[in-house]
Every structure is written in C-alpha cells, then in structure tokens.
C-alpha positions as CSV (number, residue, x, y, z in Angstrom):
1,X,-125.3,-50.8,11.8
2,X,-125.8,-54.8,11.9
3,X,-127.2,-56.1,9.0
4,X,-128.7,-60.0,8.8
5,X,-128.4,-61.4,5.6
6,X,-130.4,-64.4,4.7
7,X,-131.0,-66.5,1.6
8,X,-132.1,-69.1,-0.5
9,X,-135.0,-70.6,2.1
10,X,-136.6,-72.3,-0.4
11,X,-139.9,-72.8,1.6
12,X,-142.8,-74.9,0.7
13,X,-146.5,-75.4,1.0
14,X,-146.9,-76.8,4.7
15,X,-145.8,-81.1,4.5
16,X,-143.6,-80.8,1.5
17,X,-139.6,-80.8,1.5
18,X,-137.8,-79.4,-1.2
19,X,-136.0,-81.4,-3.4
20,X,-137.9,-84.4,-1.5
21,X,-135.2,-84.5,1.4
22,X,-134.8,-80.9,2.8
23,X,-137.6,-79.8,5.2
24,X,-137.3,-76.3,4.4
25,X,-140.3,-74.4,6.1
26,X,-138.8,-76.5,9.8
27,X,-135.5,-75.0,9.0
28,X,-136.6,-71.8,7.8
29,X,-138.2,-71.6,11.2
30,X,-135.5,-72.2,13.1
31,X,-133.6,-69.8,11.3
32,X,-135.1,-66.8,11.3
33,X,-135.4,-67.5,15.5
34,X,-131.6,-67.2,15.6
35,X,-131.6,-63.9,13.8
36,X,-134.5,-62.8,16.2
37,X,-132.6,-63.2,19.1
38,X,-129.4,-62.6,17.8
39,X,-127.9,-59.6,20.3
40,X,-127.7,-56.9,19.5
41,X,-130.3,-57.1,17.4
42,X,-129.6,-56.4,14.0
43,X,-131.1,-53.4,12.5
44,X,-132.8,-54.9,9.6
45,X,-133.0,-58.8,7.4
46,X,-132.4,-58.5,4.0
47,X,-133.3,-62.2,1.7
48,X,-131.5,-62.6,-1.0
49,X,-134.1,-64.3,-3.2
50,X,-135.3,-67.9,-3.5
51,X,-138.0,-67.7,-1.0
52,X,-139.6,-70.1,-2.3
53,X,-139.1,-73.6,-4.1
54,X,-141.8,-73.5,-6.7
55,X,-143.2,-69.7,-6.2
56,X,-146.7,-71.0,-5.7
57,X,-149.0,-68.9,-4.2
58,X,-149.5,-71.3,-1.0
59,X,-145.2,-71.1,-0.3
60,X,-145.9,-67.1,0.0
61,X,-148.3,-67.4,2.4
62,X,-146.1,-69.9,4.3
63,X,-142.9,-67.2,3.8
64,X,-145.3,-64.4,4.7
65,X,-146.4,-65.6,7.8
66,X,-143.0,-67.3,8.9
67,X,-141.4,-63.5,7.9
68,X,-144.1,-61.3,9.9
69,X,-144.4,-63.5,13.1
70,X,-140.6,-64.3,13.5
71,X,-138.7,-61.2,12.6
72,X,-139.1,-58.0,14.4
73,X,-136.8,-55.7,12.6
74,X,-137.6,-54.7,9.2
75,X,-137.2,-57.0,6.7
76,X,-136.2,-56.8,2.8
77,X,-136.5,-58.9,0.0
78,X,-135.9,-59.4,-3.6
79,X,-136.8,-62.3,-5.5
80,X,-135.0,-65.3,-7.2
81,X,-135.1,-67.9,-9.9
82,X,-137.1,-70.0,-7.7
83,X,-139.2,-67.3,-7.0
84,X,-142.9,-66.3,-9.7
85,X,-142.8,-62.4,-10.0
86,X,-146.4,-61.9,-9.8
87,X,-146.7,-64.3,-7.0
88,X,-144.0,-63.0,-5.0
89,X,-145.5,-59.4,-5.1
90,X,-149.2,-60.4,-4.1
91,X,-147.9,-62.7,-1.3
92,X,-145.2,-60.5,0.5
93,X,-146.6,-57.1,-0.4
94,X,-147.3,-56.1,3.0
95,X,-143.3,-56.2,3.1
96,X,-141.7,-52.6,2.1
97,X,-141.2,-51.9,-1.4
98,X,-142.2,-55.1,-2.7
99,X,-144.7,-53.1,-5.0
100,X,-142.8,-50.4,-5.7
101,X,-141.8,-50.7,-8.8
102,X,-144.6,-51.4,-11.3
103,X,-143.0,-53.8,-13.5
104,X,-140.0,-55.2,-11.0
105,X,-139.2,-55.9,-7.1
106,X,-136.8,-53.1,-7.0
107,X,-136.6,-50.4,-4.3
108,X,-134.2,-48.5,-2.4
109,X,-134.1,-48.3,1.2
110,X,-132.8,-44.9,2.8
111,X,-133.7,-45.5,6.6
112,X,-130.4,-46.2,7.4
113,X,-126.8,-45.3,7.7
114,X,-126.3,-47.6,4.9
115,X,-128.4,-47.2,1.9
116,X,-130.0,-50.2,0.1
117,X,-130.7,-50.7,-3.1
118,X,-132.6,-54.0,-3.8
119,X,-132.4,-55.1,-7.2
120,X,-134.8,-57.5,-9.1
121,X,-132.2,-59.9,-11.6
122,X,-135.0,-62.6,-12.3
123,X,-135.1,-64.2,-15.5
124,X,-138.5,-65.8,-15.9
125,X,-138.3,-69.6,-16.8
126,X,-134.7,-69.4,-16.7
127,X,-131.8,-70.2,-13.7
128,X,-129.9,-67.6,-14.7
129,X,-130.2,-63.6,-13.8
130,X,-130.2,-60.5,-16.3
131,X,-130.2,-56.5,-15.7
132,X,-132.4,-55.6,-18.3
133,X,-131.9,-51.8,-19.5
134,X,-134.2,-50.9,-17.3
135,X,-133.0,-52.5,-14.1
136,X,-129.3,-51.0,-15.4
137,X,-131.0,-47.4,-15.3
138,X,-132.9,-47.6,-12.4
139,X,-129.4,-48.3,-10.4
140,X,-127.7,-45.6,-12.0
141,X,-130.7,-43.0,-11.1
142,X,-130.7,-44.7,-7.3
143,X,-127.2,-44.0,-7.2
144,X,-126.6,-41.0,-8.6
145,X,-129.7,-39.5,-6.0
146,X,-127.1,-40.2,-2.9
147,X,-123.6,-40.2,-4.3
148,X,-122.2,-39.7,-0.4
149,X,-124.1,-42.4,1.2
150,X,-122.4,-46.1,1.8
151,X,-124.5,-47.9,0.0
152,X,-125.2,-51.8,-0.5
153,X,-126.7,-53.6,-3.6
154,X,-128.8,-56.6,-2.9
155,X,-129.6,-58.7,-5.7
156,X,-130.3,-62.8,-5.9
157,X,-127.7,-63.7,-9.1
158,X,-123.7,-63.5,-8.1
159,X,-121.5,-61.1,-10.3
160,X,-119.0,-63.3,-10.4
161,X,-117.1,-66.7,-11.9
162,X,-116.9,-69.3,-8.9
163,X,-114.8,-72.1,-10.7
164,X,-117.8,-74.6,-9.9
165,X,-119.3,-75.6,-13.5
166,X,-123.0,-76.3,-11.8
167,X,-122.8,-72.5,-10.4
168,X,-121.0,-71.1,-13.7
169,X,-123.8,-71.8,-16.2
170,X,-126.5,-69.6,-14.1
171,X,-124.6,-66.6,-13.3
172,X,-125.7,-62.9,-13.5
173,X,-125.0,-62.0,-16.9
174,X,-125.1,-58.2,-16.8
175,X,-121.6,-58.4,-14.3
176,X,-119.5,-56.4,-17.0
177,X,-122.1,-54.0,-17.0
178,X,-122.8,-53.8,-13.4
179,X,-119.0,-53.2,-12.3
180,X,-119.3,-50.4,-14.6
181,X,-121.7,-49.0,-12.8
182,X,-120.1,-49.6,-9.3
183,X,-116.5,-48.1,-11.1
184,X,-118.9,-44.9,-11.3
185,X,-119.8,-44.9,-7.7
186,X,-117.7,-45.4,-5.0
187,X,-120.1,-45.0,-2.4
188,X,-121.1,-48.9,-3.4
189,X,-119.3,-50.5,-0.2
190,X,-120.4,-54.0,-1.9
191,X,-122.9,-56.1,-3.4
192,X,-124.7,-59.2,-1.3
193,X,-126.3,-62.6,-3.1
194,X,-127.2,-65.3,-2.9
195,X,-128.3,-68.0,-5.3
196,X,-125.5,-70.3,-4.8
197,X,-126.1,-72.4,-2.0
198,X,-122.4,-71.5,-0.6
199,X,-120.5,-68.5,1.6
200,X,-118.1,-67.1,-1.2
201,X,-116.4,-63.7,-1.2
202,X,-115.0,-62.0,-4.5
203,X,-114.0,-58.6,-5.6
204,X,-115.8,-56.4,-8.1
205,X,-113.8,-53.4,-8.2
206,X,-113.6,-51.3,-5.1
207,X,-116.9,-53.2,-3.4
208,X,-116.9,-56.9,-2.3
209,X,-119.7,-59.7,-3.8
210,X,-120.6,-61.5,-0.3
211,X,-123.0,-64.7,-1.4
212,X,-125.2,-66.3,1.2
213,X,-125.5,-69.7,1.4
214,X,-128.3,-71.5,1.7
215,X,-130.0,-70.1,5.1
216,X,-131.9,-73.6,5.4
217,X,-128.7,-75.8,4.9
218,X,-128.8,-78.0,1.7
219,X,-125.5,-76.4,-0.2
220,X,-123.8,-76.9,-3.5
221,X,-121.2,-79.5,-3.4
222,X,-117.9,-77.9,-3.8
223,X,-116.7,-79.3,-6.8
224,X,-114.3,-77.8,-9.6
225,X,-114.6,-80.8,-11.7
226,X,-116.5,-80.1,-14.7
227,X,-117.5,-84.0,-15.1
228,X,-119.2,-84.4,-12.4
229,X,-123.1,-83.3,-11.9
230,X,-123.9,-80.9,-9.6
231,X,-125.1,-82.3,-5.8
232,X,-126.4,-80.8,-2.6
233,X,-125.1,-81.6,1.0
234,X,-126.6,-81.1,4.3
235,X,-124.0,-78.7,5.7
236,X,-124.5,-76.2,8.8
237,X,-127.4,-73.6,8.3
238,X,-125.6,-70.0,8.2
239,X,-126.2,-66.5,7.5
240,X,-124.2,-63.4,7.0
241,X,-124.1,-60.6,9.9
242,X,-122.7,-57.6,8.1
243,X,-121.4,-54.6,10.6
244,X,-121.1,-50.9,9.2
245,X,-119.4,-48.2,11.3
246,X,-117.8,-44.8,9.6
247,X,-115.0,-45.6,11.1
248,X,-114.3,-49.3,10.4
249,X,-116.5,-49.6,7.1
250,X,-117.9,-53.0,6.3
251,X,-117.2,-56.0,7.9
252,X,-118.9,-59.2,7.3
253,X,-119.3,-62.4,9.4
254,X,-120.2,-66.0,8.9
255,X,-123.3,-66.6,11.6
256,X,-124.2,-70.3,12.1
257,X,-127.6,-70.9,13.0
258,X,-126.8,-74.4,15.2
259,X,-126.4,-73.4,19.0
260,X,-122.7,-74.6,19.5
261,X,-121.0,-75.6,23.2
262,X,-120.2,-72.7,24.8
263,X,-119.5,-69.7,25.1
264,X,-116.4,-70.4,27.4
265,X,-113.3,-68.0,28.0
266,X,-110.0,-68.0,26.8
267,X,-107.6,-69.0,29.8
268,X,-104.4,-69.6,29.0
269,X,-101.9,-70.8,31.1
270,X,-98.9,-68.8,32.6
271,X,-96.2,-70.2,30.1
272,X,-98.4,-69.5,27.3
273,X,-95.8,-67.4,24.7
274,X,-98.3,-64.4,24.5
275,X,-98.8,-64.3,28.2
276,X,-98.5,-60.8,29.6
277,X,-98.6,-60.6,33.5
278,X,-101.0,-58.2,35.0
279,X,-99.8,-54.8,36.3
C-alpha cells in the first residue's frame, strides 16, 4: 500500500499569498500534479491539516476544487490551527468523513490494508493542539474495534518536543496521554503530522511520529536558539510517500515535488571496489 502524505498547503482566496510572499494556491497546484502522476499511483492522500491560511469560506472552495479536479485517489483530511471547524466541514464535505462526527473532523478509514484513523487536535483560536476527553475516547473505541489491523493515526499537532522554541510552544498537548494509548495497541504502526513546516521523524513508543513539511514550500527555519524569532525559508516543496507491505511494514520516503535532472543509471567503472564481474 502507498500512501501520499501532504500538509500544511495553506491556500488562499484566488490573488492572495500567504504570509504576503508565498503563493500558495500556485504551489498547491503544482503539488498535488506530482502526487497525481506519481507511479504507481498511490492508493490514497491523506492532508495533515492547515488547508487553509485563514479558513475562510472562499480558501475551501479554492482547496475543494484544487482537491477534487487534481487528485484521483481518495483523499483524506483533517483540519489544523489554520483551519475554522465549521468552515472546513461545509467546504470539503463532499470529502469522506469530513461530517462524520457531529461535533469533530474525526473518522476512521477501513478500506485499506492499513487502517486510518483521522483525528481532529484543533484548538479554536489557539496554535496549539488538544485531545479533549472526547477525541481520547473516540481513539480508544476506534482501536479497540480492529486490534489486528496495522493502523496509522493522522492528526495535524506533533506528539513530540523538536528542540526548536518557535515549534515547542504549539505542540500537541495530550502526547503523554496519547502514547498511552498507542502503549495499549500495538497495531499503531505510527502517527503522521504535520504542523511544523519541516520533515522530522521521532519515536513514541513502538510507532514512529513522521511530520510533513510544508507541501507548498515556506518551512520553519531550523533554529535551536531560543533568542532568535521564529522565520520561514523557501526550501524544496516535499511530501511523504509512506509504503506498507506485511512483510516489510512501514517504510517512509521523502518525495520532492521539483522535477530534478535525471533519472540516469548507475555505471560504475570496472575498478570500482564493489565491482562484481558478470557470470
């Protein structure tokens, strides 16, 4: 099973950049054409929250219709800080499971060899993410339906401590409380993010975090100096391709979205120290 993982594509209404440099919606675009024709195809695109910049009601229909027209696999979203609640399910509800849930975008998905479980950690008016009770119990009750099924959680806030101070004061603040969880089931191959604008990879018990970075480019500076603001910088757009076998497990590659030289083969030459003559 191939799995595209995208996040943070901040779109806007149509002739707006985000943070008044990025052109988001272009990128976005361009984006989600790479996944398309990535081969093979992956089975399904899961968005790890911040669809939007603002979550206005124009940005969904901008997301909606970049989403629909782009991507022929199924596609799967939850929603991040960036993202309104109420907006986000009237835009993208012709999306599955986006309305689900009456009071939160959380969902499992069970059409695949690896389960889903999609996982609403928005905060309203606040960066950071929370599992309420409620979010906490609806996990364990997903989880405990298919204890024998790999399964991945997709959620927008990191369970985890980066080092970075401008990424360390919005985590998800529930992480003690979700590894507990995930100590419970071991069917939990890992847990994908996004939120931080960067490709980082961290343990919670037997499963591995995997954060996106921004799928549209502008990512966090990376900075472990607490005296210095937090930046952006226009780094390569990139996206997660996450293969599943039984026999291999979970595997998880860095995609970039900018067509490179090549492909070219490896030719070495004949005093190459590896070389091995053919029979």
């Amino acid at each position: 099973m191939l799995i595209a993982h995208i996040s943070d594509l901040h779109i806007r209404p149509v002739g707006e950049f985000a943070a008044r440099i990025v052109d988001t919606n272009m990128l976005a675009e361009r984006a989600l054409r790479a996944v398309a024709s990535f081969r093979p195809a992956p089975d399904c695109v899961v968005v790890s929250g911040d669809l939007t910049e603002c979550g206005r009601v124009a940005e969904y229909q901008v997301a909606s219709r970049l989403l629909t027209r782009l991507l022929p696999m199924p596609v799967f979203v939850v929603p991040g800080n960036h993202d309104r609640r109420d907006n986000f399910r009237a835009g993208l509800a012709d999306l599955p499971g986006v309305t689900t849930d009456p009071a939160f975008v959380q969902y499992v998905v069970d059409d695949f060899p690896v389960r889903l479980v999609m996982l609403d950690s928005v905060v309203p008016g606040a960066g950071h993410g929370e599992l309420c009770a409620t979010r906490l119990a609806f996990l364990e009750n997903a989880l405990a339906a298919a204890p024998a099924r790999p399964t991945l959680l997709v959620l927008h806030h990191p369970p985890l401590v980066t080092g970075v101070p401008g990424m360390d004061v919005i985590p998800l603040r529930d992480t003690p409380a979700l590894a507990e969880i995930i100590a419970r089931h071991p069917q939990v191959l890992g847990v994908l993010a996004g939120h931080h604008h960067r490709a980082i990879v961290a343990p919670l018990h037997r499963a591995s975090v995997c954060v996106a970075p921004a799928t549209v480019g502008h990512q966090s500076e990376l900075c472990f100096d607490a005296t210095t603001p937090a930046f952006f910088t226009l780094e390569p757009c990139a996206y997660w391709m996450h293969r599943w076998t039984a026999e291999d497990g979970l595997v998880s590659h860095l995609a970039f979205v900018e067509n490179y030289p090549g492909p070219y083969p490896f030719l070495v030459d004949a005093d190459y120290p590896g070389y091995t003559p053919k029979a």
